[in-house]
PDB file of N, H, CA, C and O in Angstrom:
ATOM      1  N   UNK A   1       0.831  -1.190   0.000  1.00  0.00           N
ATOM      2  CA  UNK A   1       0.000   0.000   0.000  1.00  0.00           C
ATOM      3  C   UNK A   1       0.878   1.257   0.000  1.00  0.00           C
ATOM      4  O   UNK A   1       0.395   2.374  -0.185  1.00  0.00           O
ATOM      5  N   UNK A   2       2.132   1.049   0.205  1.00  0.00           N
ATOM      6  H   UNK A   2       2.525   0.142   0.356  1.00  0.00           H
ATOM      7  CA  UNK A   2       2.830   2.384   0.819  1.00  0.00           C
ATOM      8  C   UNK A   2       3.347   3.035  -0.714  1.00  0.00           C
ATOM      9  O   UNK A   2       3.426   4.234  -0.985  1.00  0.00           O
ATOM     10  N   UNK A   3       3.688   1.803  -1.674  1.00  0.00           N
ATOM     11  H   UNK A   3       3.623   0.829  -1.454  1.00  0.00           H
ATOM     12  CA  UNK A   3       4.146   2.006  -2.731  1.00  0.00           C
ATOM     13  C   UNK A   3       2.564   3.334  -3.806  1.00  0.00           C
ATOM     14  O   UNK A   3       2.774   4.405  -4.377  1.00  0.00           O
ATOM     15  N   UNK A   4       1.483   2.727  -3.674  1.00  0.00           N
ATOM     16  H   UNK A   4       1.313   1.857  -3.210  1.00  0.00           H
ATOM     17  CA  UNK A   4       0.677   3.124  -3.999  1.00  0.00           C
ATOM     18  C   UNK A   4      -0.039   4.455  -3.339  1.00  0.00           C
ATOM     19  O   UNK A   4      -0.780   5.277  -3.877  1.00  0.00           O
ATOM     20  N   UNK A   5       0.332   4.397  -2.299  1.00  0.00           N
ATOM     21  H   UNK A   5       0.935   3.729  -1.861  1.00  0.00           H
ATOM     22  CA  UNK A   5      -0.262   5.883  -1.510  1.00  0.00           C
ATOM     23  C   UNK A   5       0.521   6.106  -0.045  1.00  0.00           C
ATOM     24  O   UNK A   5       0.104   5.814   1.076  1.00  0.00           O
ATOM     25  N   UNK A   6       2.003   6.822  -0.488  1.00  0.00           N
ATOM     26  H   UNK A   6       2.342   7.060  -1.398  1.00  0.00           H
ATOM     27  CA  UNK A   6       2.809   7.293   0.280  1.00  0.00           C
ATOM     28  C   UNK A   6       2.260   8.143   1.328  1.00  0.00           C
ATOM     29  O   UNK A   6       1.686   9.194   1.041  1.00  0.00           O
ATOM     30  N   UNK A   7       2.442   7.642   2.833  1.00  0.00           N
ATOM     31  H   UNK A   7       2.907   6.789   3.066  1.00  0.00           H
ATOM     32  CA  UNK A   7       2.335   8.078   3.915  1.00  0.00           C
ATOM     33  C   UNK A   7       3.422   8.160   4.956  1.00  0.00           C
ATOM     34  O   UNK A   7       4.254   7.267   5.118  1.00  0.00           O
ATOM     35  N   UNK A   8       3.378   9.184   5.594  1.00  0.00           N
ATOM     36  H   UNK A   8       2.702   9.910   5.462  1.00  0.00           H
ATOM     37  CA  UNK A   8       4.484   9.309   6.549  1.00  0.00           C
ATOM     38  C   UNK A   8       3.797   8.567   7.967  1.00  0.00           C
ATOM     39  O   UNK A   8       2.874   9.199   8.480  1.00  0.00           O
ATOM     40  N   UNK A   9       4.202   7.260   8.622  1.00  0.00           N
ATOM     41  H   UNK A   9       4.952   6.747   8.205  1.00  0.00           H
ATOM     42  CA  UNK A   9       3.693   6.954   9.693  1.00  0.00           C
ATOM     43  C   UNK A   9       3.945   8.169  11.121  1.00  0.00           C
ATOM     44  O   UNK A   9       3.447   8.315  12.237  1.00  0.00           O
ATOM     45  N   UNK A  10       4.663   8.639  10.565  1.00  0.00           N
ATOM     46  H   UNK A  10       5.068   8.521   9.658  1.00  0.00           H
ATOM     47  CA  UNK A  10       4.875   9.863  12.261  1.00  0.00           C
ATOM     48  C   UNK A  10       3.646  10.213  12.332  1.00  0.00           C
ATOM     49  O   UNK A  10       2.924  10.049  13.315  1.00  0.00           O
ATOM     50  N   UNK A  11       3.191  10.962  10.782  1.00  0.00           N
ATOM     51  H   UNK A  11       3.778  11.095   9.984  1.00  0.00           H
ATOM     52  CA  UNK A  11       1.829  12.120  10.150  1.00  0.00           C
ATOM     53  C   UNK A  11       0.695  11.127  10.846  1.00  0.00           C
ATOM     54  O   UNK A  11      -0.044  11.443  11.778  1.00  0.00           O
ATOM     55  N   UNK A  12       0.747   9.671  10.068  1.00  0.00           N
ATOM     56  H   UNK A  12       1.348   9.415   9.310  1.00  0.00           H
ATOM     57  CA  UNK A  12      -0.428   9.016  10.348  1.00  0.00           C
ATOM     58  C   UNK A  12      -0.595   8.665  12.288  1.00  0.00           C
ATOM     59  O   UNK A  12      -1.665   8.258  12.740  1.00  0.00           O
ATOM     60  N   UNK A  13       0.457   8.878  13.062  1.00  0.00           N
ATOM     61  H   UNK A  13       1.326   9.208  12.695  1.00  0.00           H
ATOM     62  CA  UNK A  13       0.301   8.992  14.523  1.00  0.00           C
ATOM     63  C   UNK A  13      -0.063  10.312  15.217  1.00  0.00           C
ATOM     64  O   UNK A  13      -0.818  10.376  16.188  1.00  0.00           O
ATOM     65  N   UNK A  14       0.470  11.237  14.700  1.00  0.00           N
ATOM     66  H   UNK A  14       1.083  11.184  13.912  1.00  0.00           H
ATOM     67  CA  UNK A  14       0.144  11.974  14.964  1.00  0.00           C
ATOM     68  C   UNK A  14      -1.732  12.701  14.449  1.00  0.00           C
ATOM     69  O   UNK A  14      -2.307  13.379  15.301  1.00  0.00           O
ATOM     70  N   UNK A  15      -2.289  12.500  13.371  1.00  0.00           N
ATOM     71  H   UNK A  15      -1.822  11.949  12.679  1.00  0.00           H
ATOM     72  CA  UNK A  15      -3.517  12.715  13.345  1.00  0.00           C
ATOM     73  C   UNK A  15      -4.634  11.784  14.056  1.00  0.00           C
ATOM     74  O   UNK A  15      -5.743  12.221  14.362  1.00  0.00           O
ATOM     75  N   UNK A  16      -4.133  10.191  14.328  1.00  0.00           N
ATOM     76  H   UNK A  16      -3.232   9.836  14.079  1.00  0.00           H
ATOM     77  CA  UNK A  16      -4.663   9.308  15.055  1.00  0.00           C
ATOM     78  C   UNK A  16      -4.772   9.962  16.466  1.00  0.00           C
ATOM     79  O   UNK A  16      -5.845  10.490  16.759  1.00  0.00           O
ATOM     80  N   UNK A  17      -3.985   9.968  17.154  1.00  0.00           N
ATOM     81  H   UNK A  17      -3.114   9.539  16.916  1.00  0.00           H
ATOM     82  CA  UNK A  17      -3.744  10.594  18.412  1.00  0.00           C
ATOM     83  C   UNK A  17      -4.609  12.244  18.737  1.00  0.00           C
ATOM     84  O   UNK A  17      -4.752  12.741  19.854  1.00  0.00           O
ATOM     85  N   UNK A  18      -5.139  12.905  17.277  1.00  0.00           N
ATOM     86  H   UNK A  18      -5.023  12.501  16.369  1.00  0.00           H
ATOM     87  CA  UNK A  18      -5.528  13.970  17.979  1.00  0.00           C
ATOM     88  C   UNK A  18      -6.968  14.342  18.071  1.00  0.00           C
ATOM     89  O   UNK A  18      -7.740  13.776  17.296  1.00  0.00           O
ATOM     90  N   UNK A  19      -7.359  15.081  18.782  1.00  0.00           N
ATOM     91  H   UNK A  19      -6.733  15.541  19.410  1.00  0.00           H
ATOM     92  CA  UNK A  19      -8.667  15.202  18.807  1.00  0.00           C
ATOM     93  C   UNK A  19      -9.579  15.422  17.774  1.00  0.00           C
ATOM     94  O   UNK A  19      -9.246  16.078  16.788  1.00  0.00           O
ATOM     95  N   UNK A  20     -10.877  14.865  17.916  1.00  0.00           N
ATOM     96  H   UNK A  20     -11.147  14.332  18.718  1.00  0.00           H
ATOM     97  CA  UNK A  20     -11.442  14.789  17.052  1.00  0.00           C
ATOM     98  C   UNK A  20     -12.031  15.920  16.013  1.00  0.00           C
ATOM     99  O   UNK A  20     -12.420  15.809  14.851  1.00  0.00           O
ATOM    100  N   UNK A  21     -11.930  17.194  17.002  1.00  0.00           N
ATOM    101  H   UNK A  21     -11.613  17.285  17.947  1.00  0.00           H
ATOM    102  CA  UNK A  21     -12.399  18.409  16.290  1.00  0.00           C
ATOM    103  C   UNK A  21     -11.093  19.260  15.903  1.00  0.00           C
ATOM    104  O   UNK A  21     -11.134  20.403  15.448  1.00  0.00           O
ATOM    105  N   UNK A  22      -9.347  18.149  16.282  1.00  0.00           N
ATOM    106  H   UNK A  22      -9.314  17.221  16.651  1.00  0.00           H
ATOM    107  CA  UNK A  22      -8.215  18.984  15.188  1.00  0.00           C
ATOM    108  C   UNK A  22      -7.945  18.263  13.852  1.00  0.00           C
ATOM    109  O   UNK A  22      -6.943  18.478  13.170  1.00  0.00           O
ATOM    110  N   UNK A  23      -9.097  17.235  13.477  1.00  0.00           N
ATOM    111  H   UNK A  23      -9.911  17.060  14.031  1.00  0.00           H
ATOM    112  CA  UNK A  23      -8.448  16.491  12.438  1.00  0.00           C
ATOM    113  C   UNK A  23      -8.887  17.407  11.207  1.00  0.00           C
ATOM    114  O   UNK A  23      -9.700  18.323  11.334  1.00  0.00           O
ATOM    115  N   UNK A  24      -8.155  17.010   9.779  1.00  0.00           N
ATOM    116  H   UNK A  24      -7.495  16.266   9.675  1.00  0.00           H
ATOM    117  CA  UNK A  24      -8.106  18.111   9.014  1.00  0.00           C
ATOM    118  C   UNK A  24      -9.443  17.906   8.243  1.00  0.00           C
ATOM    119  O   UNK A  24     -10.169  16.919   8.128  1.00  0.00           O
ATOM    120  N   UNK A  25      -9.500  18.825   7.889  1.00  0.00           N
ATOM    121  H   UNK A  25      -8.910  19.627   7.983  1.00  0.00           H
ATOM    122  CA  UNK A  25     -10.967  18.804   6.994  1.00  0.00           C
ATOM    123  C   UNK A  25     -10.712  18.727   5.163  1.00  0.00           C
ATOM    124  O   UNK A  25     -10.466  19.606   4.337  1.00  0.00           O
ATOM    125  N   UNK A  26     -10.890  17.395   5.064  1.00  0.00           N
ATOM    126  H   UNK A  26     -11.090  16.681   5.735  1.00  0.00           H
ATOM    127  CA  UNK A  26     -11.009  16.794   3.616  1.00  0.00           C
ATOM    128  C   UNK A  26     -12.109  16.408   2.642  1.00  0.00           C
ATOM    129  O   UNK A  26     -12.779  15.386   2.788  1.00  0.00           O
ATOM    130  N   UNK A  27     -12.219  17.009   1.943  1.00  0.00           N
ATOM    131  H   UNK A  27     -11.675  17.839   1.825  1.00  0.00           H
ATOM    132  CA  UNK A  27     -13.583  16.629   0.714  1.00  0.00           C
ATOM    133  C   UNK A  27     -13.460  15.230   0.228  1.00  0.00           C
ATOM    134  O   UNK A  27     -12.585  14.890  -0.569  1.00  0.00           O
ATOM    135  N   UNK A  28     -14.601  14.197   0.860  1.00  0.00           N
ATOM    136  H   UNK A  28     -15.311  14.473   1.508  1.00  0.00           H
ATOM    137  CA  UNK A  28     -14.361  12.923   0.184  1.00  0.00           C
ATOM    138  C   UNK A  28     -14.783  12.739  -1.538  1.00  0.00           C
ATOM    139  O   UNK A  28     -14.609  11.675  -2.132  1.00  0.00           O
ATOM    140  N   UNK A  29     -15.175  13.581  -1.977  1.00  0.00           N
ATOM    141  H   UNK A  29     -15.316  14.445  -1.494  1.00  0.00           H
ATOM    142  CA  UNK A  29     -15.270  13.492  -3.657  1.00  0.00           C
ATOM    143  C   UNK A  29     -14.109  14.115  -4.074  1.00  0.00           C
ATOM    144  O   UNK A  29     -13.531  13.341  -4.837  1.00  0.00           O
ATOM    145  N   UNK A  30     -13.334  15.406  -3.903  1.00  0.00           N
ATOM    146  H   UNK A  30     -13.804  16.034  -3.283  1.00  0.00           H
ATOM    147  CA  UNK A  30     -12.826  15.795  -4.623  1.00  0.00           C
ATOM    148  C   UNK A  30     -11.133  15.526  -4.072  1.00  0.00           C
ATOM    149  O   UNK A  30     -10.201  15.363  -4.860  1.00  0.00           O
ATOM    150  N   UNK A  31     -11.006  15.524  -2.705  1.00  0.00           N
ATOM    151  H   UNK A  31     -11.763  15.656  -2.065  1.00  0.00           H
ATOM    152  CA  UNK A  31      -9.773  15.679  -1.919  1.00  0.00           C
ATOM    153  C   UNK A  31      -9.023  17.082  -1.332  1.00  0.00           C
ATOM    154  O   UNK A  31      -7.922  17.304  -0.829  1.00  0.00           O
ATOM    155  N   UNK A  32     -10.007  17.768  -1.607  1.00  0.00           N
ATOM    156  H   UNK A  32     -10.901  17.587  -2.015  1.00  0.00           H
ATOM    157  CA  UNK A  32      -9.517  19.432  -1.419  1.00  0.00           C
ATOM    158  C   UNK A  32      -9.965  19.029  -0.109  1.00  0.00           C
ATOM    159  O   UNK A  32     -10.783  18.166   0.211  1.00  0.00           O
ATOM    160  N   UNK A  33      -8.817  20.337   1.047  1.00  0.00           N
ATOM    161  H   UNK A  33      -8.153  21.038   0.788  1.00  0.00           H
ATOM    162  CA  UNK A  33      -8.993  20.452   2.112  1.00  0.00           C
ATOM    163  C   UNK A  33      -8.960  21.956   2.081  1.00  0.00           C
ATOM    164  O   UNK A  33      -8.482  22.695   1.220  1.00  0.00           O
ATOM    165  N   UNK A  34      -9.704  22.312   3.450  1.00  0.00           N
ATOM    166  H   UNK A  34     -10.093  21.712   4.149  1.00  0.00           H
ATOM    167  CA  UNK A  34     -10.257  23.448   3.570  1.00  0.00           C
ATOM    168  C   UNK A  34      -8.519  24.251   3.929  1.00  0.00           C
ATOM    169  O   UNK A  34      -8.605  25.479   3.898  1.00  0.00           O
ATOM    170  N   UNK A  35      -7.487  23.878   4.151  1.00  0.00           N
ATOM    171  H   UNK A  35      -7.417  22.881   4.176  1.00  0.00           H
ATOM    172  CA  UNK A  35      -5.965  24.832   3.736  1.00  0.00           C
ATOM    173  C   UNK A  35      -5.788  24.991   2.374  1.00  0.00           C
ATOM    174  O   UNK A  35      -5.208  25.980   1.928  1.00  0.00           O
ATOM    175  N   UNK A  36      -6.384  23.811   1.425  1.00  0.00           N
ATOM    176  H   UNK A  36      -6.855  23.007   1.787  1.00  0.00           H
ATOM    177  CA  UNK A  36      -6.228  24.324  -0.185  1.00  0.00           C
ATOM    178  C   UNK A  36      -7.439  25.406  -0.544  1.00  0.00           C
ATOM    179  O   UNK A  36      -7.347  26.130  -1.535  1.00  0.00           O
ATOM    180  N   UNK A  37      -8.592  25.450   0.358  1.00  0.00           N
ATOM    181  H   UNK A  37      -8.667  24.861   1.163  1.00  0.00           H
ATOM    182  CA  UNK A  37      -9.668  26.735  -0.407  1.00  0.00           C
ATOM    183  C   UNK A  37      -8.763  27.918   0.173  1.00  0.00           C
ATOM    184  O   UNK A  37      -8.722  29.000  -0.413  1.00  0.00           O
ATOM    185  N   UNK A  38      -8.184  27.726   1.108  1.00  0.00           N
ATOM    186  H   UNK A  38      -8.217  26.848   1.584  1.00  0.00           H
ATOM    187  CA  UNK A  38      -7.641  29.146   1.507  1.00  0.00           C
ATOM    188  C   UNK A  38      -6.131  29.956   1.406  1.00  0.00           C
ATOM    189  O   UNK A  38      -5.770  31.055   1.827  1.00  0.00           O
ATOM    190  N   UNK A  39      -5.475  28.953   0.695  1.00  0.00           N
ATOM    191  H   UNK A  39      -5.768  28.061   0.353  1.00  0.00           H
ATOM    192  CA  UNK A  39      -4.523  28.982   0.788  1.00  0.00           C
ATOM    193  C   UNK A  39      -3.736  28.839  -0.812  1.00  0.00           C
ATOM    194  O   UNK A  39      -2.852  29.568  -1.263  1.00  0.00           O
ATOM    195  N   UNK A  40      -4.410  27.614  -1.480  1.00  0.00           N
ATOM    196  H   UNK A  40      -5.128  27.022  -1.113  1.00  0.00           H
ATOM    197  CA  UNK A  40      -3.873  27.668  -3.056  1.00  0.00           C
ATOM    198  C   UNK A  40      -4.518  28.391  -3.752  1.00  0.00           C
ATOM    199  O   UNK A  40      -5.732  28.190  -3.770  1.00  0.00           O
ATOM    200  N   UNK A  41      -3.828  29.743  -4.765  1.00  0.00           N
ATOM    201  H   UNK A  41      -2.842  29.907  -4.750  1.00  0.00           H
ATOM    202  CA  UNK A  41      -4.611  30.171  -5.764  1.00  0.00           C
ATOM    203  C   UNK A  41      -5.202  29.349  -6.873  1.00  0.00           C
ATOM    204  O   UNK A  41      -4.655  28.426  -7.476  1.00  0.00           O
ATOM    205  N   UNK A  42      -6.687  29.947  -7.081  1.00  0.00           N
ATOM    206  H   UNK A  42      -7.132  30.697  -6.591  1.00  0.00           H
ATOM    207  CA  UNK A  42      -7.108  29.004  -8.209  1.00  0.00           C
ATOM    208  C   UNK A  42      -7.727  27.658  -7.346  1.00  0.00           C
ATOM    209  O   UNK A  42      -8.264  26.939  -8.189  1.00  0.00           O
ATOM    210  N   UNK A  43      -7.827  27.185  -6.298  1.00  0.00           N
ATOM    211  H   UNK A  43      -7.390  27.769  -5.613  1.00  0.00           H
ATOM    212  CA  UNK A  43      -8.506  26.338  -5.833  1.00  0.00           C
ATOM    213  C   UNK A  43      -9.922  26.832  -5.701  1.00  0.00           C
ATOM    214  O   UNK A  43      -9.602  27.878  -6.267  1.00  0.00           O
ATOM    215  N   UNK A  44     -11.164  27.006  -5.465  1.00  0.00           N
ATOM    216  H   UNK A  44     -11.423  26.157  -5.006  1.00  0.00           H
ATOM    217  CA  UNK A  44     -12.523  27.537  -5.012  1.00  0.00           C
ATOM    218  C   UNK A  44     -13.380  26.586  -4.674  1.00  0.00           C
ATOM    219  O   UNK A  44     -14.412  26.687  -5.337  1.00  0.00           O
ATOM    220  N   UNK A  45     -13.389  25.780  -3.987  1.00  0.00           N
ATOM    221  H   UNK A  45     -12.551  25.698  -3.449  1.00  0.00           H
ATOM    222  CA  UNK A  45     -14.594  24.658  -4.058  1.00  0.00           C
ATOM    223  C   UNK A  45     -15.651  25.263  -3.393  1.00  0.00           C
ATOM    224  O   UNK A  45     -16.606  24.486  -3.380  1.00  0.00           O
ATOM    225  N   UNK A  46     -15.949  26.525  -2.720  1.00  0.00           N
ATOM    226  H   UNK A  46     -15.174  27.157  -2.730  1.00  0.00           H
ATOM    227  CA  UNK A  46     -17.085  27.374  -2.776  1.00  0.00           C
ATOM    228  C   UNK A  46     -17.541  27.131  -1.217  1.00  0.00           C
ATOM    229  O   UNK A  46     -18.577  27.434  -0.625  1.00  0.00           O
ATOM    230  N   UNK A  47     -16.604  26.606  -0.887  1.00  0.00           N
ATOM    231  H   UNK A  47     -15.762  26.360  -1.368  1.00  0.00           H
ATOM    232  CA  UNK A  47     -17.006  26.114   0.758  1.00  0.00           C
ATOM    233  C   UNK A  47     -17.274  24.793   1.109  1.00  0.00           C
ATOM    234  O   UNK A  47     -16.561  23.960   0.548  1.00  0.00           O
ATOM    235  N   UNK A  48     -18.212  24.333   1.979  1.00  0.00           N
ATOM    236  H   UNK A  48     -18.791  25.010   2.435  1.00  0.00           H
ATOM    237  CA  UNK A  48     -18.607  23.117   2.573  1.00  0.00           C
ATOM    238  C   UNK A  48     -20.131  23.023   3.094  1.00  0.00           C
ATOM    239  O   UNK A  48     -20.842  23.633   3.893  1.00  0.00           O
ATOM    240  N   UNK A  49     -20.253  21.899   2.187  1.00  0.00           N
ATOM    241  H   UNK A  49     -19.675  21.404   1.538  1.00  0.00           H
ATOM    242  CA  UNK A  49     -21.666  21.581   2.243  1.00  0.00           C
ATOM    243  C   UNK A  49     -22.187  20.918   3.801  1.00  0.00           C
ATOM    244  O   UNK A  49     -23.095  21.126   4.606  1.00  0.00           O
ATOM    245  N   UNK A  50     -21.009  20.004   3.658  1.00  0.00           N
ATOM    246  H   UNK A  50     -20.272  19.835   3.004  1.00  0.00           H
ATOM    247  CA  UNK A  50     -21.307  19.619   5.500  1.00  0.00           C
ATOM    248  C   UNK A  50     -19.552  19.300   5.752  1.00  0.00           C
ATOM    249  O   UNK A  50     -18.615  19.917   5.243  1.00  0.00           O
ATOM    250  N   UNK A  51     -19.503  18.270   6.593  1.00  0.00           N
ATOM    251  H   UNK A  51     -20.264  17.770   7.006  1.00  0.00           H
ATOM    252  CA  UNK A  51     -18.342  18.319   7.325  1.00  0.00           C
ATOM    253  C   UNK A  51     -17.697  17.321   6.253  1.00  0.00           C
ATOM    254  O   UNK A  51     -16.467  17.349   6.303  1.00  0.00           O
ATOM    255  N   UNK A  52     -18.035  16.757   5.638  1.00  0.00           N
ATOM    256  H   UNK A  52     -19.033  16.734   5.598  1.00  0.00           H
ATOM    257  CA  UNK A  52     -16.833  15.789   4.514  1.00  0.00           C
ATOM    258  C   UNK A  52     -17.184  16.374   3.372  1.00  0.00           C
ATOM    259  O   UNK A  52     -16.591  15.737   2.502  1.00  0.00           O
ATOM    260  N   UNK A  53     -17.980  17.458   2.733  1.00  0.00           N
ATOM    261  H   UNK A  53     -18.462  17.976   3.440  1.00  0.00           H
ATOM    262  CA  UNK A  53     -18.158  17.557   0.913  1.00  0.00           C
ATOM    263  C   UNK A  53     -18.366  19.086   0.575  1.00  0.00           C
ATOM    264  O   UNK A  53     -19.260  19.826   0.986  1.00  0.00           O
ATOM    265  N   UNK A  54     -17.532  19.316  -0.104  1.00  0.00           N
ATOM    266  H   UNK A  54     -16.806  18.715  -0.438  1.00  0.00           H
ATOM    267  CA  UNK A  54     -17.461  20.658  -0.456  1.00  0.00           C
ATOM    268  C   UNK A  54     -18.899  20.680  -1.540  1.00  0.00           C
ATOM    269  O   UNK A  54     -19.616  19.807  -2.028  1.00  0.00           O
ATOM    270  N   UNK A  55     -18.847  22.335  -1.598  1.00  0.00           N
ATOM    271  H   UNK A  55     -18.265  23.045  -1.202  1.00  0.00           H
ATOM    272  CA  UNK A  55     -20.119  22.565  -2.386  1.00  0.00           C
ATOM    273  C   UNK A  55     -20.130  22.727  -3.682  1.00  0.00           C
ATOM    274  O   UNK A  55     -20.897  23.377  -4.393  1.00  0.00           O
ATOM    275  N   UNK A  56     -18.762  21.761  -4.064  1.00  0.00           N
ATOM    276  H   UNK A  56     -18.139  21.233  -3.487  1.00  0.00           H
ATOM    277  CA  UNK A  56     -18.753  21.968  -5.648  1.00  0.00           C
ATOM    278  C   UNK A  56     -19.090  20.736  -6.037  1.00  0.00           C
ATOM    279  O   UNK A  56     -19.866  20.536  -6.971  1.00  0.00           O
ATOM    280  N   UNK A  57     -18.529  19.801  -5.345  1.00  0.00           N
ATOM    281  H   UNK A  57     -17.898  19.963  -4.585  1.00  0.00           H
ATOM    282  CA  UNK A  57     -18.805  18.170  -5.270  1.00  0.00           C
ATOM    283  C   UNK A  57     -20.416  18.079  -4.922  1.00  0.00           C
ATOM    284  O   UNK A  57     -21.211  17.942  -5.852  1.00  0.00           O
ATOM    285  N   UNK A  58     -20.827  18.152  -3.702  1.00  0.00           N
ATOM    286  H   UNK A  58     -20.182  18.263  -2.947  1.00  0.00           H
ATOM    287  CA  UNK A  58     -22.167  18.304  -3.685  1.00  0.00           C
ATOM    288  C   UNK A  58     -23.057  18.752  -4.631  1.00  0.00           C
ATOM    289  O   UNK A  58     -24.137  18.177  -4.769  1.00  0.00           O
ATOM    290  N   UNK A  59     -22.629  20.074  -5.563  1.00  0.00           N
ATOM    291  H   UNK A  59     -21.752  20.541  -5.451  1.00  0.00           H
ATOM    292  CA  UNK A  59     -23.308  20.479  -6.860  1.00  0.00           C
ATOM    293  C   UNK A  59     -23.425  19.203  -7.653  1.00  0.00           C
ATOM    294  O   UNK A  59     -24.355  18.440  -7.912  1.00  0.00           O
ATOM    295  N   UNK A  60     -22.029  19.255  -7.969  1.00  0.00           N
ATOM    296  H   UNK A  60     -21.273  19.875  -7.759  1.00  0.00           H
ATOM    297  CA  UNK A  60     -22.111  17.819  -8.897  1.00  0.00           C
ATOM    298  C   UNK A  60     -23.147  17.389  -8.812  1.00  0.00           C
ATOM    299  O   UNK A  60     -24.094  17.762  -9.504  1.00  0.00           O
ATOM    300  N   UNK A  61     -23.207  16.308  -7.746  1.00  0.00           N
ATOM    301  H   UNK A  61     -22.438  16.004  -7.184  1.00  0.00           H
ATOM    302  CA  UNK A  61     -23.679  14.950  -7.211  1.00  0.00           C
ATOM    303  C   UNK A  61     -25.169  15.415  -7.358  1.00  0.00           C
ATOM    304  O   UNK A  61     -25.823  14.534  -7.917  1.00  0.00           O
ATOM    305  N   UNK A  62     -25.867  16.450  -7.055  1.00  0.00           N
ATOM    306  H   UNK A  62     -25.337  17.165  -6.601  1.00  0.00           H
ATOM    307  CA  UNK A  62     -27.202  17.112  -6.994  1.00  0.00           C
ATOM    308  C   UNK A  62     -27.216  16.836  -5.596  1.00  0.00           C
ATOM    309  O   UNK A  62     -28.204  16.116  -5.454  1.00  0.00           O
ATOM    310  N   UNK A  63     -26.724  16.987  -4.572  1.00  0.00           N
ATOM    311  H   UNK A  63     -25.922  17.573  -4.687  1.00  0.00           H
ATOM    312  CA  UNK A  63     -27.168  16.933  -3.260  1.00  0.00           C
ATOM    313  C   UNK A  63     -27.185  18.483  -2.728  1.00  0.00           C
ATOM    314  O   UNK A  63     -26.181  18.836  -2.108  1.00  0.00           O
ATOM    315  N   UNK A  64     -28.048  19.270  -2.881  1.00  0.00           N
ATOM    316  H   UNK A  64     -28.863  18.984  -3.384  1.00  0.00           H
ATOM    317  CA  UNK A  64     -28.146  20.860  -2.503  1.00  0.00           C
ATOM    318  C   UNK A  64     -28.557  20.598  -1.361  1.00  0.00           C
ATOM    319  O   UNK A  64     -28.815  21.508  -0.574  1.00  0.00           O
TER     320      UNK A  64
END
């Protein structure tokens, strides 16, 4: 698996270990996290529909 989707085990202990309201906030359709809406130019996924799906993915999908 490691070959296929490189992870740092420190990273993966350290987000295990932390509380539940510091883990990062990731879009399960698209993979944008809410440091890429704010942070990369040219990213916009328009916000968050709920706590896993941004509101561009949600557009998609038709879930308004």
């Amino acid at each position: 698996m490691r070959a296929v989707f490189p992870f740092d085990p420190d990273v993966y202990h350290q987000l295990y270990n932390a509380p539940a309201g510091a883990h990062p906030r990731i879009c399960r359709g698209c993979g944008v996290s809410a440091w890429d809406m704010e942070t990369t130019p040219g990213v916009d996924a328009g916000g968050w529909h709920d706590d896993a799906t941004c509101l561009a993915c949600a557009t998609l999908a038709g879930d308004r």
